[in-house]
N, C-alpha and C positions, 0 to 999 in steps of 0.2 A: 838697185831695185827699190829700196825703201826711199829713196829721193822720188822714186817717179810713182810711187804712192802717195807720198805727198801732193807731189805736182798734178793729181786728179783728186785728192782731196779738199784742194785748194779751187776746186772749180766748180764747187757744192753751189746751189745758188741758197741753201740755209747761210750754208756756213759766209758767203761773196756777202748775202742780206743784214747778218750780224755786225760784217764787219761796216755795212754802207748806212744800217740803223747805228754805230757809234761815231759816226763820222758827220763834222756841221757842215760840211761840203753836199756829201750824198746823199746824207738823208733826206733835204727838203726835195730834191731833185726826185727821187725814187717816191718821193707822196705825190709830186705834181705828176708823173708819168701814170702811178697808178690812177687819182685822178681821170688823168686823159684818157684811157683805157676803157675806164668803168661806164663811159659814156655819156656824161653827163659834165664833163669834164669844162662842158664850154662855162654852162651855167655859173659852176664853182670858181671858174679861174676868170670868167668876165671878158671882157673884150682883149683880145689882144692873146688867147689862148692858145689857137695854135702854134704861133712861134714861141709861146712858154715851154707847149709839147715840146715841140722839134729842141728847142734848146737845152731841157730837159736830157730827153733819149742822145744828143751831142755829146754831153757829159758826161753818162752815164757809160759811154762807148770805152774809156777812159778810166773805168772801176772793173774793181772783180766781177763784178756783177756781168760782165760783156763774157760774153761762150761759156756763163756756170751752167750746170747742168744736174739733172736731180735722176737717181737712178730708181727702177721700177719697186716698190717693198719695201724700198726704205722707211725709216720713222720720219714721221712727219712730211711724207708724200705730197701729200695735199697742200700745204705750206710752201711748199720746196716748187710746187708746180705753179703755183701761184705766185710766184715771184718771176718764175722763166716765162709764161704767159704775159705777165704784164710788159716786160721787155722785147716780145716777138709780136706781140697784137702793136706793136706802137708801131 
């Protein structure tokens, strides 16, 4: 039982975000997706943005970050939901 408390606390998208903000792989990826999200993404990223997106969200398929999931009450909610929105709006 305590393995598979793990195995769902492992699937925090805080905790998936910490570990994708220490990482020089994921991080740039998870700023350009947020980017693309925010809507304005073309402006920022210039020509050639959409397949930075797609390329982007490809890799990110690939990190903790894919199926985290943020549960309702938690601290830092709003945080937690903002990282799994910018991954499901993509």
């Amino acid at each position: 039982l305590p393995r598979l408390a793990q195995a769902a606390g492992d699937r925090d998208c805080l905790r998936a975000g910490d570990q994708c903000s220490g990482d020089e792989g994921c991080s740039p990826r998870l700023r350009t997706l947020r980017q693309c999200v925010a809507g304005d993404g073309s402006m920022r990223l210039g020509p050639g943005a959409r397949s930075q997106c797609e390329a982007a969200m490809t890799a990110l398929l690939a990190t903790p970050l894919h199926g985290c999931q943020c549960k309702r009450g938690m601290k830092k909610e709003k945080n937690c939901l903002s990282i799994y929105w910018s991954l499901h709006q993509a």
